[in-house]
KOLRO-835007 format. One line per 4 residues: number of its first residue (from 0); their letters; for each residue x, z, y of N, C-alpha, C. Coordinates in nm, 3 decimals, padded with zeros to 5 digits. Example, Ala and Ser with C-alpha at 12.3 -4.5 7.8 and 13.67 -1.06 7.14 Angstrom:
BEGIN
0 = as = 01.319:00.780:-00.569:01.230:00.780:-00.450:01.320:00.780:-00.330 ~ 01.285:00.708:-00.225:01.367:00.714:-00.106:01.290:00.787:00.003 $
***
This chain:
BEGIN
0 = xxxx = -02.598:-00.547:02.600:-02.600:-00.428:02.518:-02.544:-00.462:02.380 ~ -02.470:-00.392:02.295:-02.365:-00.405:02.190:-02.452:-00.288:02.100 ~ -02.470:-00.378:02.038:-02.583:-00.300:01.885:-02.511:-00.272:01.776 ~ -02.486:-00.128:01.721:-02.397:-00.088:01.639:-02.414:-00.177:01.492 $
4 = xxxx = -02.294:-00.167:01.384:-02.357:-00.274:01.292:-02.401:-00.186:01.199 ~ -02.462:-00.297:01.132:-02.576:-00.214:01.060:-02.521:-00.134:00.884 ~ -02.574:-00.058:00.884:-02.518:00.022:00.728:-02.568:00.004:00.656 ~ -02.488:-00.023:00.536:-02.533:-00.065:00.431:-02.552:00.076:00.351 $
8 = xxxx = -02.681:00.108:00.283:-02.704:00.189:00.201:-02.724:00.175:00.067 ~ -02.663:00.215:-00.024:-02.652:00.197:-00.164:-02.760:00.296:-00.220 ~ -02.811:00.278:-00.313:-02.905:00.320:-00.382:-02.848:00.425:-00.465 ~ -02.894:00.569:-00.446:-02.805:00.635:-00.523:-02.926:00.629:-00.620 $
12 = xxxx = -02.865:00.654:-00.756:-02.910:00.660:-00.861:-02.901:00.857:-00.941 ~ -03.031:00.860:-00.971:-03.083:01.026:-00.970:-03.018:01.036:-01.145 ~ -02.863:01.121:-01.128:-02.840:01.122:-01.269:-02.958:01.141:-01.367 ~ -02.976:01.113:-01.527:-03.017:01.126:-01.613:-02.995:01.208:-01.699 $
16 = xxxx = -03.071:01.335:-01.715:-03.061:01.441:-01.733:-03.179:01.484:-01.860 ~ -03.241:01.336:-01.926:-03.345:01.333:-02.018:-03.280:01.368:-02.143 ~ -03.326:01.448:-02.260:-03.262:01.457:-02.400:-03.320:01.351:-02.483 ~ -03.186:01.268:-02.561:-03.225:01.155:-02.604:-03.186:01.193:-02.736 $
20 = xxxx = -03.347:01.152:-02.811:-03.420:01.175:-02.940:-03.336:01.099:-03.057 ~ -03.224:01.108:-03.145:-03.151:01.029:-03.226:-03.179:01.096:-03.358 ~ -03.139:00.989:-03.466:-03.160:01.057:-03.596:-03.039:01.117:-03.630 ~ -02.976:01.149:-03.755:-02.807:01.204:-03.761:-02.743:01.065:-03.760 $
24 = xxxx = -02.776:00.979:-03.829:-02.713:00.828:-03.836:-02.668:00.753:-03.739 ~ -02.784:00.785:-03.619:-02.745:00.703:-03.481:-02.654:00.774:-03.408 ~ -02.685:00.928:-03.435:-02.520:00.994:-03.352:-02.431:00.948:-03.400 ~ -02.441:00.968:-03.563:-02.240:00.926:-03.621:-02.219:00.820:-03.578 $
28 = xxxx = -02.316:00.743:-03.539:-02.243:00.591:-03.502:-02.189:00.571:-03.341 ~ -02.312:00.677:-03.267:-02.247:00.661:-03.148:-02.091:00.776:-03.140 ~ -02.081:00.879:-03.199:-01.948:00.931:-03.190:-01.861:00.839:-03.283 ~ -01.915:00.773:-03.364:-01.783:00.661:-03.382:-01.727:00.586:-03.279 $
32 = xxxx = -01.810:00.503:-03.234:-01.813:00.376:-03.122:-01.726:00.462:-02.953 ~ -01.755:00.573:-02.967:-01.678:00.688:-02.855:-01.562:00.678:-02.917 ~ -01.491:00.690:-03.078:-01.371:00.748:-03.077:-01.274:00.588:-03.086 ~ -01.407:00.511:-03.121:-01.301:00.392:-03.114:-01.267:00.346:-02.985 $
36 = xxxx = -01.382:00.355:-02.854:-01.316:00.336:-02.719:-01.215:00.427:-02.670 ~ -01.183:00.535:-02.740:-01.113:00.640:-02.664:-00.963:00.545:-02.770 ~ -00.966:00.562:-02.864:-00.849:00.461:-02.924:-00.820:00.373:-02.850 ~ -00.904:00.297:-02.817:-00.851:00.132:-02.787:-00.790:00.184:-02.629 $
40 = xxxx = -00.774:00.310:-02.570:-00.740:00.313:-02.416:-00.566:00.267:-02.378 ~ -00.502:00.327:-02.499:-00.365:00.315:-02.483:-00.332:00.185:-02.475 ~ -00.377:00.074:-02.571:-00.332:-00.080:-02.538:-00.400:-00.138:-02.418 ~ -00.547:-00.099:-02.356:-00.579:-00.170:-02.258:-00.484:-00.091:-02.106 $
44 = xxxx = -00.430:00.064:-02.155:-00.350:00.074:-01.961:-00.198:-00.019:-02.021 ~ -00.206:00.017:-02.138:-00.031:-00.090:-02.122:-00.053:-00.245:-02.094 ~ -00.172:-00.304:-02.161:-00.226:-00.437:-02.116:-00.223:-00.462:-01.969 ~ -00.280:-00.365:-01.877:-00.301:-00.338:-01.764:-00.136:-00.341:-01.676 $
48 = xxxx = -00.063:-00.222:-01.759:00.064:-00.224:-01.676:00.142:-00.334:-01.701 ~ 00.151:-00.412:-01.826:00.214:-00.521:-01.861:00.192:-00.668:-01.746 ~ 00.039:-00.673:-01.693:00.037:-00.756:-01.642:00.026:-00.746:-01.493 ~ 00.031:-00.624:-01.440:00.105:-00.575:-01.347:00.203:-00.618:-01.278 $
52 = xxxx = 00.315:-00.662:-01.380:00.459:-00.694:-01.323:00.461:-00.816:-01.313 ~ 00.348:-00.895:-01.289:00.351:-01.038:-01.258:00.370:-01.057:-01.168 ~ 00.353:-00.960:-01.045:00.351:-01.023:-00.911:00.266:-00.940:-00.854 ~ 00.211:-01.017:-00.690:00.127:-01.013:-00.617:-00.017:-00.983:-00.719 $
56 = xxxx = -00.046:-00.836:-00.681:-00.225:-00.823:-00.729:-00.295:-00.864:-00.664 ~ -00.258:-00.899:-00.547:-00.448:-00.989:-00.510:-00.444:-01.168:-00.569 ~ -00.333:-01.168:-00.668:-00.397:-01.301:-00.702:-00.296:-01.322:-00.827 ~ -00.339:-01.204:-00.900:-00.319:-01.199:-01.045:-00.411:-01.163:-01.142 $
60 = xxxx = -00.480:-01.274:-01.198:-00.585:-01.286:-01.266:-00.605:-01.230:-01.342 ~ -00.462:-01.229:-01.449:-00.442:-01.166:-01.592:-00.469:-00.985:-01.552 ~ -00.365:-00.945:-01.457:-00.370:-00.779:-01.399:-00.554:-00.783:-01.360 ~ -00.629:-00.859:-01.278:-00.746:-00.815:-01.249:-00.824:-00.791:-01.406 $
64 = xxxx = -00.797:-00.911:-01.507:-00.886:-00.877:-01.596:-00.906:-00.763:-01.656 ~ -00.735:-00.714:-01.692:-00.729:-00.636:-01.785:-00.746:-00.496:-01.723 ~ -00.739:-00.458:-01.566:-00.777:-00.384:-01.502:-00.945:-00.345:-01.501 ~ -01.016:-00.479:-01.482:-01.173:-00.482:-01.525:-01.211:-00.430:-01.624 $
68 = xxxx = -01.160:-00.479:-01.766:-01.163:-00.406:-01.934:-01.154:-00.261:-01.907 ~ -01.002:-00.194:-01.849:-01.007:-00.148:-01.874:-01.092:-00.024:-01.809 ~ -01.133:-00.003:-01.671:-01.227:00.006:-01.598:-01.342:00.043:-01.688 ~ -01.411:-00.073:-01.746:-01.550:-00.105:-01.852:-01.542:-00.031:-01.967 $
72 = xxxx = -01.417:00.005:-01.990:-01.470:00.074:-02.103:-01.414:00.235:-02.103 ~ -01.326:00.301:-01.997:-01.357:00.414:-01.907:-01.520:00.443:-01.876 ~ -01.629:00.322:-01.796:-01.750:00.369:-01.784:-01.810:00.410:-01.935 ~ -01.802:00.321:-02.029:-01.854:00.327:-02.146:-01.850:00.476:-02.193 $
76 = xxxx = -01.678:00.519:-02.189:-01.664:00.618:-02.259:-01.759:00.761:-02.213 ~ -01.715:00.726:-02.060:-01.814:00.846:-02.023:-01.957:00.851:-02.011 ~ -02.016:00.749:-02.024:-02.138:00.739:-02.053:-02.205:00.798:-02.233 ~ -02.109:00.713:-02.265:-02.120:00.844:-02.400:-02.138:00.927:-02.393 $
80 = xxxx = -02.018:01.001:-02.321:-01.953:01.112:-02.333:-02.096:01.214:-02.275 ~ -02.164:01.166:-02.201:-02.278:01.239:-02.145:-02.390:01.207:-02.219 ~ -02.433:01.082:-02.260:-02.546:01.087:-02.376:-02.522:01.167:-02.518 ~ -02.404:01.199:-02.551:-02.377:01.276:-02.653:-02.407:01.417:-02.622 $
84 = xxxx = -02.422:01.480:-02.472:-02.400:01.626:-02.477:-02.575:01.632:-02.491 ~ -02.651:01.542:-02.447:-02.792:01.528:-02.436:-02.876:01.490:-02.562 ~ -02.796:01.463:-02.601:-02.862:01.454:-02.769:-02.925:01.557:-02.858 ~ -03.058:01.539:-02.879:-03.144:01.617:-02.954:-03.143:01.527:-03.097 $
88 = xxxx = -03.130:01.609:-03.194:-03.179:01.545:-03.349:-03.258:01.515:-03.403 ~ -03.339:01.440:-03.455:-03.475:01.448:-03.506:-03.457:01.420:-03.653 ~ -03.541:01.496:-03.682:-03.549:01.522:-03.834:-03.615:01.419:-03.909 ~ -03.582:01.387:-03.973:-03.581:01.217:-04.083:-03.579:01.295:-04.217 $
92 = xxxx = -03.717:01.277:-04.257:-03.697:01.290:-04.427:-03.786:01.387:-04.481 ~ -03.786:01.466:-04.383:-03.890:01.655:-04.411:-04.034:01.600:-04.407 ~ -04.073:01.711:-04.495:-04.219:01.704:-04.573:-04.291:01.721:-04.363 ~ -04.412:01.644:-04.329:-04.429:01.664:-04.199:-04.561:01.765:-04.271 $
96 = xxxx = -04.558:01.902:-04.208:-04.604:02.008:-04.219:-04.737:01.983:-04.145 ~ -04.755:01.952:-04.040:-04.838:01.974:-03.925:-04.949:01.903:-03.953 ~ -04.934:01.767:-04.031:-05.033:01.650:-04.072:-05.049:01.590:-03.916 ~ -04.957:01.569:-03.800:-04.965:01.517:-03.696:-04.866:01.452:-03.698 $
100 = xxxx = -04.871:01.305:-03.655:-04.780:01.210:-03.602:-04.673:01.311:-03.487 ~ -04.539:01.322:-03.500:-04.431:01.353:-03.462:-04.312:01.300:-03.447 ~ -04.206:01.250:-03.377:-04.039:01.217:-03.367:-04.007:01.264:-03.540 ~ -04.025:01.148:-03.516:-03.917:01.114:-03.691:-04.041:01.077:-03.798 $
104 = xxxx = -04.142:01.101:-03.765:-04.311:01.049:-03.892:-04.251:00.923:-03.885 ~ -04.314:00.868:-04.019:-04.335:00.721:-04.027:-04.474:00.758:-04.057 ~ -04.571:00.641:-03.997:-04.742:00.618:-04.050:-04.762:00.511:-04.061 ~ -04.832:00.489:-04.137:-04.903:00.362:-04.184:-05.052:00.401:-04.094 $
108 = xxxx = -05.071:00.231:-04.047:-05.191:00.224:-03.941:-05.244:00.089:-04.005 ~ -05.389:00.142:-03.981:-05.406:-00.031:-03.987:-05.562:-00.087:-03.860 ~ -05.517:-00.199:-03.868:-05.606:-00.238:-03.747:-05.719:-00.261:-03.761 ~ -05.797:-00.225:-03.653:-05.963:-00.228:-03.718:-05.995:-00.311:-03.572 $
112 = xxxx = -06.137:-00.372:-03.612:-06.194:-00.453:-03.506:-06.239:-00.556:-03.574 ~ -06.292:-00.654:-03.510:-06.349:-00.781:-03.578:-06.247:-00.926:-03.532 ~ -06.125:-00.916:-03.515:-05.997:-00.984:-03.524:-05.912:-01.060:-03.653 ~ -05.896:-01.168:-03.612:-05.791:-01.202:-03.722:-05.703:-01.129:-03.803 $
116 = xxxx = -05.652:-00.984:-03.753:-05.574:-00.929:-03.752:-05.651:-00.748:-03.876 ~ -05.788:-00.757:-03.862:-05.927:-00.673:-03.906:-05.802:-00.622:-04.032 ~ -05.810:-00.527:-04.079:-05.789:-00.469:-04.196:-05.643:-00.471:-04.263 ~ -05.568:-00.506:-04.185:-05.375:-00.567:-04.188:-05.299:-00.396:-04.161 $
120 = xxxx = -05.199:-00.365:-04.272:-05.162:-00.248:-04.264:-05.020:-00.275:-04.178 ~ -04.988:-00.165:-04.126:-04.861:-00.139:-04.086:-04.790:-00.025:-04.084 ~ -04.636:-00.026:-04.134:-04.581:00.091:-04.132:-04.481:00.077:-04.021 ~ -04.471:00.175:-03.962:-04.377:00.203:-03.874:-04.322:00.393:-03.836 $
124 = xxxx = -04.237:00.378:-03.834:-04.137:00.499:-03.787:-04.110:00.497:-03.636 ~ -04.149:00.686:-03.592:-04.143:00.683:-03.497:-03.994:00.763:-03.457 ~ -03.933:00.699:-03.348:-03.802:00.725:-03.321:-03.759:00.722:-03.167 ~ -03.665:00.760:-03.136:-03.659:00.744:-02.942:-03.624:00.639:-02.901 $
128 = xxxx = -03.627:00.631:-02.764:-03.608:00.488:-02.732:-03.471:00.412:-02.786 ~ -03.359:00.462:-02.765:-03.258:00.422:-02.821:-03.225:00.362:-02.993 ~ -03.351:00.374:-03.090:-03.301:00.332:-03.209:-03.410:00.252:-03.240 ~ -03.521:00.179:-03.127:-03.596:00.096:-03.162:-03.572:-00.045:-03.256 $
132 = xxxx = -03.690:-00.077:-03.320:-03.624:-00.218:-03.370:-03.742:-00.240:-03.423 ~ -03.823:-00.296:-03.343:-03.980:-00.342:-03.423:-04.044:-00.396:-03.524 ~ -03.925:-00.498:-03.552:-03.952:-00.592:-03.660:-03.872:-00.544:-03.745 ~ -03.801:-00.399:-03.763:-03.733:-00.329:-03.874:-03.825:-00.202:-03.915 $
136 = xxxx = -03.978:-00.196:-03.786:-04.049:-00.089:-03.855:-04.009:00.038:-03.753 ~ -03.937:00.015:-03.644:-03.935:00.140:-03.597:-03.950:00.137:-03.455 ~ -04.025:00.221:-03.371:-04.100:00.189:-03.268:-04.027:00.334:-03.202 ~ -04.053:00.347:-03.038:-04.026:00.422:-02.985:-04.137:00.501:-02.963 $
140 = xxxx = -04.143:00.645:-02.957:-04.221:00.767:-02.875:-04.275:00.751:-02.767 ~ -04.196:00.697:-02.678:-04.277:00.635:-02.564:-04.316:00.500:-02.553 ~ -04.328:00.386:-02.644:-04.387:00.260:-02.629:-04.520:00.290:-02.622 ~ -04.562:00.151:-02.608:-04.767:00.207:-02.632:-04.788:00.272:-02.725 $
144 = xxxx = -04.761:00.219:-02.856:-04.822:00.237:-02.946:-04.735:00.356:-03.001 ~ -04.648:00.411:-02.983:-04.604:00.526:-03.030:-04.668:00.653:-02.957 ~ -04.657:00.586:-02.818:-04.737:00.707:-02.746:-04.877:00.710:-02.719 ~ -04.927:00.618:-02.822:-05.108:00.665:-02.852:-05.082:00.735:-02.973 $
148 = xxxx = -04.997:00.741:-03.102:-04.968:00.816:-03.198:-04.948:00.936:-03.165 ~ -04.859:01.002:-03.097:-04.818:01.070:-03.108:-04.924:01.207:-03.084 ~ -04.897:01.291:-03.192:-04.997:01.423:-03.128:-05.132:01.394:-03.279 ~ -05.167:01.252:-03.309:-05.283:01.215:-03.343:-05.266:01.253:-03.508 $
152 = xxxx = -05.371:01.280:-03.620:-05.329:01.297:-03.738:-05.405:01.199:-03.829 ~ -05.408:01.185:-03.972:-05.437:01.078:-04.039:-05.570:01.044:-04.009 ~ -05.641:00.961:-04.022:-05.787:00.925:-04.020:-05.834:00.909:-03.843 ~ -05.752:00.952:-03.747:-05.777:00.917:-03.585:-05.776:00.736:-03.574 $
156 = xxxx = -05.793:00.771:-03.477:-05.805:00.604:-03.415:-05.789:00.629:-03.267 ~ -05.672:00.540:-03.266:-05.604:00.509:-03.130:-05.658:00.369:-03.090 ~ -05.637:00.387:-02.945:-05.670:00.261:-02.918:-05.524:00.219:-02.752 ~ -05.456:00.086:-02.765:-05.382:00.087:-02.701:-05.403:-00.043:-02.626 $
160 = xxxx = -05.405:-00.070:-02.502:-05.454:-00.171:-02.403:-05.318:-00.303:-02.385 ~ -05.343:-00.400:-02.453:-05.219:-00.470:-02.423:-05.257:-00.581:-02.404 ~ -05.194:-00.722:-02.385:-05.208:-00.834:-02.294:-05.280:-00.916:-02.381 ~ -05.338:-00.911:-02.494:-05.446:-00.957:-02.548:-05.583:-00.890:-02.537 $
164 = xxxx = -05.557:-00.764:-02.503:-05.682:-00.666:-02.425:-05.676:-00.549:-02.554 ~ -05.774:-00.485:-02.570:-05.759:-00.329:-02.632:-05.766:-00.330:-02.777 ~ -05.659:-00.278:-02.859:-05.630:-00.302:-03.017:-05.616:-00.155:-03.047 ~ -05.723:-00.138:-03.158:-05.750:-00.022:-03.202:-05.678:00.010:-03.320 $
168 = xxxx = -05.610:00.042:-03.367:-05.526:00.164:-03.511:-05.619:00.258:-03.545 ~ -05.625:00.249:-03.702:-05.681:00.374:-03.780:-05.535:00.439:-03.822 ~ -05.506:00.582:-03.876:-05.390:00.633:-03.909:-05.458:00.646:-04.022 ~ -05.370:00.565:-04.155:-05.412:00.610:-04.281:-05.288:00.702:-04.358 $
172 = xxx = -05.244:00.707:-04.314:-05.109:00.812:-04.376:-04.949:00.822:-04.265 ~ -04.957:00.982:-04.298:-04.847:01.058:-04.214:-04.749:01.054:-04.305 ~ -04.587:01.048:-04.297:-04.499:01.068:-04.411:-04.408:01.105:-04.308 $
***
């Protein structure tokens, strides 16, 4: 008996269709970084056709590379090109009305417990995943600790479960 061969199934991947939370700063930079890949396209297809005329493509290194580049940064562009239409703004700077931790608050927290750590302030800004940078003060909406903030207003206490076990935040100021 002759057993059919077997199929390979690729994992389709469920487009991403989430709106991603940026300040105005992180767009201009990503529609910069878009207009400079859309620039750089004309030297990588002539790079491409230039090394083309070497010969045989299945064993022209220079044509595969510059074919790869240019490939890589075609995905790039359109990957942009779709995180840009999905882009929501968040407001950086406005008086926060609500007195609730929100996309774009910065709060100062400080840690309570009977820890080394007892009475140590911290400021951090909350921002989407894409403009994190922890040790610059700015945390994501959905990390732990952004997403025990979020919703919560000055004087709450969060508590967030992490691999040293459960670390509690007081919120002493919304900005």
């Amino acid at each position: 008996m002759i057993t059919p061969p077997r199929r390979r199934y690729t994992r389709l991947q469920k487009p991403d269709t989430d709106p991603i939370p940026l300040t105005p700063g992180a767009r201009e930079r990503m529609e910069r970084r878009l207009a400079d890949l859309k620039a750089a396209l004309p030297a990588l297809a002539a790079e491409a056709e230039r090394t083309a005329a070497y010969g045989d493509r299945s064993d022209n290194a220079e044509y595969k590379e510059a074919k790869s580049l240019l490939r890589r940064t075609h995905r790039q562009i359109f990957a942009l090109t779709d995180q840009l239409k999905r882009v929501i703004i968040i407001p950086v700077g406005r008086p926060n009305l609500s007195g609730k931790v929100e996309l774009g608050s910065t709060v100062v927290i400080e840690a309570e417990g009977g820890g080394a750590n007892a009475g140590a302030k911290r400021t951090f800004q909350i921002l989407g995943p894409h403009e994190t940078n922890p040790g610059a003060g700015r945390i994501s909406h959905v990390s732990p600790l952004g997403a025990a903030l979020i919703g919560h207003a000055a004087g709450d206490v969060v508590a967030i479960t992490t691999a040293q076990g459960e670390r509690r935040w007081r919120i002493v100021e919304i900005r």
